[in-house]
N, C-alpha and C positions, 0 to 999 in steps of 0.2 A: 113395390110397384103397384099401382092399380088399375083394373079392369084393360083401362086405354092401353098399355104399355106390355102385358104380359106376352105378348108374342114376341117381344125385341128381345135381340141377346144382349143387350146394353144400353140403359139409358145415364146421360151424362149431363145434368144440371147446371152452365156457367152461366147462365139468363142474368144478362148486367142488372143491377140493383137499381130499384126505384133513385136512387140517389143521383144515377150517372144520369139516369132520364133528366132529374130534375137539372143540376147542372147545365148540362147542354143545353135546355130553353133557355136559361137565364143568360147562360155566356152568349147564345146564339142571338136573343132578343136586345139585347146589349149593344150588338153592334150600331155601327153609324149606317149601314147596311144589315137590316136584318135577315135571318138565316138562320133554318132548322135543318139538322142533320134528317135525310132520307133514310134513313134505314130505323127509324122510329117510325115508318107511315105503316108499319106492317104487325102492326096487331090483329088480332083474331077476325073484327072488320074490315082492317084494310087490306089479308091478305084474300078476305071472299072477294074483297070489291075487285084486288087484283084479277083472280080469277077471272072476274069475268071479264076485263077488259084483256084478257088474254083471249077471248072467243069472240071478241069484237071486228066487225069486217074492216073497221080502219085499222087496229091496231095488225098490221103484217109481222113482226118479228115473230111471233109464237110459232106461226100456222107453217111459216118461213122454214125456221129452225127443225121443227118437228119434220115438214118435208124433208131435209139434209140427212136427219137422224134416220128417218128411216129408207132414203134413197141410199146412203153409202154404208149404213150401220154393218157388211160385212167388212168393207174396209178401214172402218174403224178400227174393229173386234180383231183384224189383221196385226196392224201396229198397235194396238193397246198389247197383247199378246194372251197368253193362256193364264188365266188363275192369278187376275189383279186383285190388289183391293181398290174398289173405287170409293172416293167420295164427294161427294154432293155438296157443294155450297149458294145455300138459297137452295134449299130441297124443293119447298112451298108444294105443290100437290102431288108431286112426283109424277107429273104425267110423262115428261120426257125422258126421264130416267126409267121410264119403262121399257121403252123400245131398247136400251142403251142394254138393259139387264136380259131381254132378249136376244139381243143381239151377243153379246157377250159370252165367251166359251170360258167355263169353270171358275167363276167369280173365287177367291176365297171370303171375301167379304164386302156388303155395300155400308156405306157410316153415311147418314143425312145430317147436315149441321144449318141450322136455323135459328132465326132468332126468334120467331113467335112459337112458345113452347105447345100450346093446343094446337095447333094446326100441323105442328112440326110429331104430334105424336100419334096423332089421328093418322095422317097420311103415312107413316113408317107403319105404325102397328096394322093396317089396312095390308102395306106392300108387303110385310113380312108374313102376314097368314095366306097371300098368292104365290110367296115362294118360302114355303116351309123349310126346303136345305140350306135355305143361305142364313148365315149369319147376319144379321140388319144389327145396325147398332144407329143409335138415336143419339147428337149431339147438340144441346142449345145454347147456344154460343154466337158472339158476336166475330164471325171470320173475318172480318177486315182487323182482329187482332188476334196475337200469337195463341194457339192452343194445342193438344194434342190430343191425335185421334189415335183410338184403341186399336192394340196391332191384331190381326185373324187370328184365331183360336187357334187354329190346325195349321196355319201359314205366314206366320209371323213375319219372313221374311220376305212375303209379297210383293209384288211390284206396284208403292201406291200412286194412281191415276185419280186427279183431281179433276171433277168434272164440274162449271160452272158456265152454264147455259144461262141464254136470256137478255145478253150483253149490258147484265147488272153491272160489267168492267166500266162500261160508260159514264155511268154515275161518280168516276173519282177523276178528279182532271188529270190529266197525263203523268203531272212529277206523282201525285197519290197513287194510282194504276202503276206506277213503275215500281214504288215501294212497295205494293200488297202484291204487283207478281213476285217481286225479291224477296218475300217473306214467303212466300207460297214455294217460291225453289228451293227456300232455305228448309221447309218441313218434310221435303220428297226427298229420296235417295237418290246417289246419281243413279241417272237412268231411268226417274220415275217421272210420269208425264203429265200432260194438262190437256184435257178439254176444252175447249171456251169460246161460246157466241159473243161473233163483234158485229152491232149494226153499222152499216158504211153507209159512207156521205151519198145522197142523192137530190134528187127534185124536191126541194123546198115545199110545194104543194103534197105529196106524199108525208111527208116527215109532218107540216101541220094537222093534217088530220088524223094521224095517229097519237097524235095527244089532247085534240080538240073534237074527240067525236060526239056526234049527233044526238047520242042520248043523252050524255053529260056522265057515262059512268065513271070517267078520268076528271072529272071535277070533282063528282062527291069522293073520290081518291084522297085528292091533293085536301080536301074538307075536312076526311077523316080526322089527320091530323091534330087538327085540333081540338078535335072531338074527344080523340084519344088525351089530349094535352090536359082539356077539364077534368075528363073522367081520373085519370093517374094521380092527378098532378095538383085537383083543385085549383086550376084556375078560371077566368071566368068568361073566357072567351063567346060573342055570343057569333053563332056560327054565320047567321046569315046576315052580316058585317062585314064578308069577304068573299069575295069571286075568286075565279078560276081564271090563272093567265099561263098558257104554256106558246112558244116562239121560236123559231130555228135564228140563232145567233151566228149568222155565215161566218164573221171574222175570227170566233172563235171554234167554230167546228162543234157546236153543240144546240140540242136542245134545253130550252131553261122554261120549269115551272115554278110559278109564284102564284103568292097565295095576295089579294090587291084589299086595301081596308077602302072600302066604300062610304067612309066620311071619319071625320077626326074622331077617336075615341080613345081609350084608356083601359087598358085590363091589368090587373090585379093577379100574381101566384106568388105563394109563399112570400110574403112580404116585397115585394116587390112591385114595382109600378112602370109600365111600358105603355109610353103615345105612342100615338100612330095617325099619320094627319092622311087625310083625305087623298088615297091614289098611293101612298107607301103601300109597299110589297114588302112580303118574308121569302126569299130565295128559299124556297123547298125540295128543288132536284134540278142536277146536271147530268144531263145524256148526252155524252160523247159520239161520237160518229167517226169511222176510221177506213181511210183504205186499207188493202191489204199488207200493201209494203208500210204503211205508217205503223198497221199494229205489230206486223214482224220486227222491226225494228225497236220497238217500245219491245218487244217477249226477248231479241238479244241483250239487250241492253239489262233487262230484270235476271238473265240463268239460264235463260230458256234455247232452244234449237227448234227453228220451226224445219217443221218433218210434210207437213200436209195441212193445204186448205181446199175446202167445199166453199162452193159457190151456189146460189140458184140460178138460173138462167137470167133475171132480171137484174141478177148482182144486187137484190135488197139488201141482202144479210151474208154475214162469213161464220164460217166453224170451221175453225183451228184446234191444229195435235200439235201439241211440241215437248221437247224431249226437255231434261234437267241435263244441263253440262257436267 
C-alpha cells in the first residue's frame, strides 16, 4: 500500500478495466439513441466537480439529506442498533457518512466502496486517521454489480447496514433499481438493513434548477464526460461541440441529462466512427423522483421491510431504513 492508503485496514482493488469503459461508449454510442452509462462521469474531475455542485444553493438534495442525517441520526443509530458494519456505496467525500459514524454506537467496522479509486482513497484514508479505532476498509468497485465486502475483524458476524445516500437509486429506472435493491438484499443477512436517500417528485421549477444552475457547474459535469472519454479512451471528442441539456420528464417521473452536438460532426475512438447531426443528444443520466409509498413499494418488492422514513418539512427529499426479510 502506499502513503494514501496506510491508515486503512483494507484496501480492495475491482476498478473495472479500461476495457469495460471502452465497450460501453461504443455499445452506448451505437445506439439509434445515443447513451453513455453515468457512473463513468465520476473520475477524479468529475467527482470534485461533483462536490461542488453538492454546495450549490440550487442543488437541495445534499444540504436536504445532511439535514435528516443529522436532525434523527439518534433514531437512526436506534434501529440500525449496536456494533454494525456499515457500508457506503458512492462513498465520494464521505461527508455524510460522517454524522452517520457519529451518530453510531460501536461501529465494528465502516467499508467505503466507489468507483473513482483516488478520491475513493483520499477520503477513507483521511476518515480513518479521525477515527483511529475503527476498522475502515476501502472498496473500488463498481456496486451496481455483485461484490463482496470484507467481514469485521473482531465481529465477523455483524449486523451489515448498507448505507447509500444521495438518491444515486434514481439514476437506474425502476425494473434496474429493483434489481440492484434485490442484489443488495441478496448480500445482507436476514435482518441486515438499508439506508437510502430518495429524492421525491415536486415543483417542476425546483427540480429545473437543480440541474440547470447558474454558474454551469452541472454543465461542466455532464462535459466532463467526455473529457474523461478522450483522455481514457483516445477519442476525439472536441468538447465545446456540445452543450448542456438537463429536463424534468413529468410522464416519466424523472429527470434527464443530455449532452446536445451543436452542429453535424464526426468523432473517431478506437476504430470506430460516430455522426452526430445538428441537435442529437447522448442520454447521459436519469434521476428518478419517488414518492414515498412508490419507493416503499419498489424496497418490498426488492427484500426489503420498510421500518422508517424521514422527511424534511418541505417533503424535498426522503431517507429510508429498511430491514432484509
Amino acid at each position: 500500500m502506499g502513503n494514501a492508503d496506510q491508515a486503512l485496514a483494507a484496501f480492495h482493488d475491482l476498478e473495472p478495466e479500461t476495457e469495460d469503459f471502452e465497450q460501453a461508449v461504443i455499445t452506448g454510442l451505437s445506439e439509434a439513441r445515443k447513451v453513455l452509462p453515468c457512473k463513468f462521469f465520476y473520475d477524479k474531475q468529475g467527482s470534485e466537480l461533483f462536490d461542488r455542485i453538492c454546495q450549490l444553493e440550487e442543488y437541495y438534495p445534499t444540504r436536504t439529506e445532511i439535514g435528516l442525517l443529522e436532525d434523527y441520526g439518534g433514531e437512526i443509530a436506534a434501529l440500525v442498533g449496536k456494533g454494525c458494519h456499515l457500508i457506503e456505496f458512492g462513498s465520494g467525500s464521505s461527508r455524510k457518512v460522517r454524522i452517520l459514524l457519529d451518530a453510531l454506537d460501536g461501529l465494528a467496522a465502516y467499508t467505503a466502496v466507489d468507483i473513482s479509486k483516488q478520491h475513493l482513497l483520499q477520503s477513507t484514508a483521511a476518515l480513518a486517521k479521525d477515527h483511529p479505532g475503527l476498522q475502515v476498509n476501502a472498496i473500488c468497485a463498481d456496486y451496481t454489480l455483485p461484490f463482496t465486502a470484507p467481514s469485521p475483524r473482531s465481529r465477523p458476524d455483524a449486523r451489515p447496514v448498507v448505507f447509500f445516500p444521495g438518491s444515486t437509486v434514481g439514476n437506474f429506472a425502476p425494473p434496474e433499481a429493483e434489481a440492484f435493491l434485490t442484489r443488495t438484499a441478496a448480500m445482507l443477512t436476514v435482518g441486515g438493513g438499508l439506508l437510502i436517500g430518495v429524492d421525491m417528485k415536486k415543483d417542476k421549477a425546483l427540480l429545473h434548477a437543480a440541474y440547470n444552475d447558474r454558474d454551469g457547474v452541472t454543465a461542466q459535469f455532464n462535459l466532463n464526460l467526455l473529457v474523461h472519454i478522450n483522455r481514457e479512451l483516445g477519442a476525439d471528442f472536441r468538447i465545446d461541440g456540445f452543450s448542456h441539456d438537463a429536463f424534468y420528464n413529468e410522464a416519466a417521473g424523472r429527470i434527464e441529462m443530455h449532452l446536445v452536438s451543436q452542429e453535424a460532426q464526426t468523432v473517431q475512438m478506437a476504430g470506430h466512427r460516430f455522426d452526430f447531426a445538428e441537435g442529437e443528444t447522448i442520454h447521459t443520466e436519469n434521476s428518478y423522483k419517488y414518492t414515498i409509498g412508490e419507493f416503499q413499494s419498489l424496497g418490498r418488492r426488492a427484500g426489503f421491510e420498510p421500518v422508517q422514513c424521514w422527511t424534511d418539512e418541505k417533503n424535498l427529499f426522503s431517507l429510508h431504513f429498511m430491514a432484509r426479510d
